[in-house]
C-alpha positions as CSV (number, residue, x, y, z in Angstrom):
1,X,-35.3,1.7,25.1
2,X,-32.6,2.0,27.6
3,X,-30.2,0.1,25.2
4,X,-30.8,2.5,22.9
5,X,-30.3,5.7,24.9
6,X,-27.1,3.7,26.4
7,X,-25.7,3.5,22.9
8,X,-26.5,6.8,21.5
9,X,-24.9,8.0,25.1
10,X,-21.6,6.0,25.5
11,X,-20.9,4.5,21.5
12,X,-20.5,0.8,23.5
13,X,-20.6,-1.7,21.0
14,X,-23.8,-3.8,20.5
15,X,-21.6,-6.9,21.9
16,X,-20.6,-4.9,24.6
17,X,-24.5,-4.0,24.8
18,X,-25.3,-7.6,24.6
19,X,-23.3,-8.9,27.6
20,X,-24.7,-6.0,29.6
21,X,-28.4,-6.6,29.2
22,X,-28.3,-10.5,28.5
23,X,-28.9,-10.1,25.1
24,X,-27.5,-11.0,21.7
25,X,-25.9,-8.8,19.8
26,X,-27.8,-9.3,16.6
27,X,-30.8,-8.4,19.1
28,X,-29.2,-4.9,19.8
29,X,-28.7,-4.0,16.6
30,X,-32.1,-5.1,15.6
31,X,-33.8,-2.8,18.1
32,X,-31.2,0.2,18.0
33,X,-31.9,0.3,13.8
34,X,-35.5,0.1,14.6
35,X,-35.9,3.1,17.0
36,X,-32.9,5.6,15.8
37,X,-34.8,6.5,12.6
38,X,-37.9,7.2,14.8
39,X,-35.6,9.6,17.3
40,X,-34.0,11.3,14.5
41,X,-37.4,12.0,12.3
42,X,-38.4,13.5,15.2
43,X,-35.5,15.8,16.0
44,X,-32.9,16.8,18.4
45,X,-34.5,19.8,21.2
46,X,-32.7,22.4,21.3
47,X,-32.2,24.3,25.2
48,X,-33.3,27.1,25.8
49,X,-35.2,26.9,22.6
50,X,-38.4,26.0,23.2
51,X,-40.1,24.5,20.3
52,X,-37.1,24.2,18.1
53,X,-36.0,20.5,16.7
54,X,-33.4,20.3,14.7
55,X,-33.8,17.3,11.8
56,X,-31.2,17.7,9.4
57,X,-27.2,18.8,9.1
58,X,-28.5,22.0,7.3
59,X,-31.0,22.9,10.0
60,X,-28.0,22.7,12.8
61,X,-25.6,24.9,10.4
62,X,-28.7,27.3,9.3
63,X,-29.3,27.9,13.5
64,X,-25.4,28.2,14.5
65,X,-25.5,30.6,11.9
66,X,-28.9,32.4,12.9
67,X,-26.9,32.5,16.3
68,X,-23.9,33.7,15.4
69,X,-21.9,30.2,16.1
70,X,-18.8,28.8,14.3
71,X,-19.3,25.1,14.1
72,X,-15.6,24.6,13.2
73,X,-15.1,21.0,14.0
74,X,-18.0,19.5,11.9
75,X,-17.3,22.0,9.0
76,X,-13.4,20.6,9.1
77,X,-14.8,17.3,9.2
78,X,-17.2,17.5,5.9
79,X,-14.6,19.3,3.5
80,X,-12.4,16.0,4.7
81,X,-15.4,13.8,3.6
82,X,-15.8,15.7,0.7
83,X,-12.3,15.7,0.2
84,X,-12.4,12.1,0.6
85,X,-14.7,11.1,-1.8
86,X,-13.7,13.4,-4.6
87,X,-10.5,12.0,-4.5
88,X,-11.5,8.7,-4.5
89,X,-14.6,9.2,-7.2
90,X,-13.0,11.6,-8.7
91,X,-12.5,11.7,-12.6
92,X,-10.2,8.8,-12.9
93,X,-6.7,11.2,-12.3
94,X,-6.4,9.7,-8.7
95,X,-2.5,9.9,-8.6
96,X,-2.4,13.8,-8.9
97,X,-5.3,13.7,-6.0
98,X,-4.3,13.2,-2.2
99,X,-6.1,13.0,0.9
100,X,-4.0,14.2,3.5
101,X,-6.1,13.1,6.4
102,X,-5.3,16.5,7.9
């Protein structure tokens, strides 16, 4: 479990992981994909908020919004990922779309 939380903490890579606890990396990986779909069903606790989990993308944008918070940085970051992927699976007219990365 501490492997885990280390991950989900610092990003290290599972070889990074591996040297670090004496373990292989396929290992890591094995036991990181095994427990992060059981932390995330559960939900992320929100402070001060006693009771409240937040499960899905929707549910952190529907309680900024209930709060009265801009979430500018993920917002910028979907309309590029949307932006992203409707140029590249687009209609086929992929040299009049551009992805400016910006």
């Amino acid at each position: 479990m501490n492997v885990i939380l280390v991950h989900l903490r610092t990003g290290l890579t599972h070889e990074a992981l591996g040297v670090i606890y004496q373990a292989g990396s396929s290992t890591i990986g094995r036991a990181i994909g095994e427990i992060r779909p059981r932390l995330a069903e559960r939900g992320f606790a929100v402070p001060q908020r006693p009771g409240l989990r937040l499960r899905t993308l929707a549910g952190v944008f529907a309680c900024a919004e209930a709060e009265n918070v801009t979430v500018t940085a993920a917002a910028r970051r979907l309309s590029r990922v949307e932006a992203f992927r409707r140029a590249r699976c687009g209609d086929g007219d992929r040299q009049r779309r551009s992805w400016s990365g910006a």
